[in-house]
N, C-alpha and C positions, 0 to 999 in steps of 0.2 A: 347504599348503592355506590361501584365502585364508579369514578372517571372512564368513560373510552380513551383510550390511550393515546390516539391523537389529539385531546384534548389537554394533553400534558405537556410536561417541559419533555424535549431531548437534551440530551447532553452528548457532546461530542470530545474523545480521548484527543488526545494530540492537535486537537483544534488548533495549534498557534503552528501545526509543520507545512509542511509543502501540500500537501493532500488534502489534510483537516482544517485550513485555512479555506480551502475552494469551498467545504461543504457544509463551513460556515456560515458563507458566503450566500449559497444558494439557499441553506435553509432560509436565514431572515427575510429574503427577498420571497418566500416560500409561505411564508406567514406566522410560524407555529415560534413560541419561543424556546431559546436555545439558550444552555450552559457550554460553557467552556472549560474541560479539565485540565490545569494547568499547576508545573510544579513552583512559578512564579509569574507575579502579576507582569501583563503585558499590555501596551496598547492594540485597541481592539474594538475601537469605534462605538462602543458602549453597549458590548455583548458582557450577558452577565460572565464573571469567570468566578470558580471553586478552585481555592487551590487543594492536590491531591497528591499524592505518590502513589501507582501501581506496586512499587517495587515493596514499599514498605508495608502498604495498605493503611496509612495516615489520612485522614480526610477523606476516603472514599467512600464511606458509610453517608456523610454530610453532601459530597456529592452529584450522588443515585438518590438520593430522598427525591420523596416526591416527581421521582423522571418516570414517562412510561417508554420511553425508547432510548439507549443505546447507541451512537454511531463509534466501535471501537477501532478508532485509525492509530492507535498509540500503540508501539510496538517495538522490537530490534532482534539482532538474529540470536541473541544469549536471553533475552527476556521472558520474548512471547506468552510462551506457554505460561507461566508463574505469575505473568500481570493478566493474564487473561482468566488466570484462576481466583485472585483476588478481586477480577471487576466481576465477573460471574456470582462469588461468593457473598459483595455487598448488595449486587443486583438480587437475588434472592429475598437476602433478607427485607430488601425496600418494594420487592414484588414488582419489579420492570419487565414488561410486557411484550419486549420486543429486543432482542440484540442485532445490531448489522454490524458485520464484522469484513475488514478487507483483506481477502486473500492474495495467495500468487499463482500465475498459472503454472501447474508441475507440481504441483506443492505433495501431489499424491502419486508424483511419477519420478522423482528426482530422489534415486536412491542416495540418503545421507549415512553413511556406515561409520568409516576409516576418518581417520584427523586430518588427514590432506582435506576430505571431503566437508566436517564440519567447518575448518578455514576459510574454502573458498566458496563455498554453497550453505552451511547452515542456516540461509535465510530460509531455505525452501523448509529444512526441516522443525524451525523453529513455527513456521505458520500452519503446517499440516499436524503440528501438536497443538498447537492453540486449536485449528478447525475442533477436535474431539473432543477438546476441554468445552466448547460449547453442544457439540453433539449429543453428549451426556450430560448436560446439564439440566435439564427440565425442563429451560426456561425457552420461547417460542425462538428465535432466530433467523436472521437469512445472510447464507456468506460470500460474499461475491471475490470471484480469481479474475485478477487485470495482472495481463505481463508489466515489463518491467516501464517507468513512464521514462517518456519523452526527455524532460525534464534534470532527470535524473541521468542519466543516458550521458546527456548535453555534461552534466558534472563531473561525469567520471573522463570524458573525452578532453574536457579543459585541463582535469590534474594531470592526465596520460600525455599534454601535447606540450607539458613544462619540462620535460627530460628529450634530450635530441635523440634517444630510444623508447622505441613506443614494442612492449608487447606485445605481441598478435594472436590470441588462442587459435589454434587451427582449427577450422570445422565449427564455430562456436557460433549461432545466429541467435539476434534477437529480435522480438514484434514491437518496437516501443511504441507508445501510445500515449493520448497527452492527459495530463492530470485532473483537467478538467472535465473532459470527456467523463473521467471515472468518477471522479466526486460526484457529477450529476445522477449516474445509476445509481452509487448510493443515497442521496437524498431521493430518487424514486423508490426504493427499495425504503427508506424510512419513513417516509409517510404513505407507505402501504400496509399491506397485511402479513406477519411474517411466511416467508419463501423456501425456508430451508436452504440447500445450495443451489444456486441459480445456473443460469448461462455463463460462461467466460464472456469475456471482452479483451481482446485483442489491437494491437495497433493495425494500420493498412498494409503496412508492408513488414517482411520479415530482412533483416540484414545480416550478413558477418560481422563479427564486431569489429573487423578490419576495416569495414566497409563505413559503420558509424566516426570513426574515429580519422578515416582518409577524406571524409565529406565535411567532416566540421572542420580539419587543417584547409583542405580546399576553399574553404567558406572564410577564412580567417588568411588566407594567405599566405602560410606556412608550407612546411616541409618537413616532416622529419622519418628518420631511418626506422623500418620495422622489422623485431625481431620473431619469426616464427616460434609460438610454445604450444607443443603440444601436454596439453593440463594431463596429469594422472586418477585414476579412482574412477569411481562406478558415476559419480555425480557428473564428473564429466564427460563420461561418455553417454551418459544420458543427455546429456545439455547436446551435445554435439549429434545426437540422435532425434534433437525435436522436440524435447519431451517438454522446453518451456515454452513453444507456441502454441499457438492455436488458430490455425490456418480457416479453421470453418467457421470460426469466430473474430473471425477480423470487421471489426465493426466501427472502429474509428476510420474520425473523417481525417481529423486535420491531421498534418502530414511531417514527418523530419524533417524531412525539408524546408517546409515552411517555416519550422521551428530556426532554422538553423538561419533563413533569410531574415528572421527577425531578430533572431541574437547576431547575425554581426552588423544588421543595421541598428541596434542601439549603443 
């Protein structure tokens, strides 16, 4: 007779990045033991870690042994699809019971065509080709779409505010949303029953990106000169049409703001 699958180990991809570290986090506090798939040893508070490559499919057989769940946070915008195919593939063969996989919101709305488009949006496309690679998979699933985090947001605004020109996409908003928040629906999502594609999650407010990037100088004390671009391509006019929010799904608490009062108060 086989284990119920929450009585197994999870394994979680990317566990050592910004994402997969939270929902490492909450797993152990969560109770169930947890692997860590990692391409080198890391500190890590004495969570067990596997080392693996997606890319190569090295050590990913070793592992998925013995996991009944899946938390797939490991990814990039040239990857996705082909490490999602190789974790899919060892998942199989070890019979894991559960994949949870994190998507982006748009992922199914953000037409990726033309080169301009893979450049400056292939993330959208690389996650909506992963989503199908587990669609078709056999194997049970649930994929959860979070706009873009908080977090991250915060990072691209820091590198944007090192040049005394800061780009402005015109028309171009986003919901960001804080990491945490989402790591937590994924660990709901993995020690439940698989879901298939769930609800989005959303941050609370949606911005221009002008608007993210004039609030964190404001917050820092800064000034700098902004130059109007308007982006070309279908992706971008999708972006700038909405298609990466999700306004009815704004479910996050905590706030940019806040974020932004805490990063210049440390």
């Amino acid at each position: 007779m086989s284990l119920p699958i929450l009585s197994l180990p999870i394994l979680v991809t990317g566990g050592t990045g910004r994402l997969g570290t939270q929902v490492v986090a909450r797993l152990l506090g969560a109770g169930p033991t947890v692997r860590v798939l990692t391409h080198r040893r890391a500190a890590n508070d004495g969570v067990g870690q596997v080392q693996g490559d997606l890319t190569t499919g090295a050590g990913i057989d070793a592992a998925v042994s013995g996991v009944g769940t899946v938390v797939h946070c490991a990814g990039s915008a040239k990857g996705d699809e082909a490490m999602t195919r190789t974790l899919v593939a060892a998942a199989h063969r070890a019979g894991v019971g559960h994949l949870v996989y994190i998507s982006v919101v748009g992922a199914d709305r953000v037409p990726v065509i033309g080169r301009l488009d893979r450049m400056a949006f292939g993330y959208f496309a690389a996650k909506r080709a992963a989503e199908r690679v587990l669609e078709s998979s056999g194997i049970p699933y649930s994929i959860l779409r979070a706009t873009q985090f908080q977090e991250s947001m915060l990072a691209v605004a820091r590198q944007l505010a090192k040049s005394p020109l800061v780009p402005a996409p015109t028309g171009s908003r986003f919901q960001p949303i804080a990491v945490d928040e989402v790591a937590a629906r994924l660990v709901e999502l993995a020690l439940g029953e698989p879901a298939g594609l769930v609800e989005e999650m959303g941050g609370p407010t949606a911005y221009l990106s002008s608007e993210l990037v004039r609030s964190y100088l404001a917050a820092t004390h800064r000034r700098r000169l902004f130059i109007p671009l308007r982006m070309p391509g279908g992706a971008a006019a999708a972006i700038r049409a909405g298609a990466n929010l999700t306004p009815a799904h704004a479910v996050g608490v905590q706030t940019w703001e806040g974020l932004l009062a805490s990063a210049a108060g440390s």
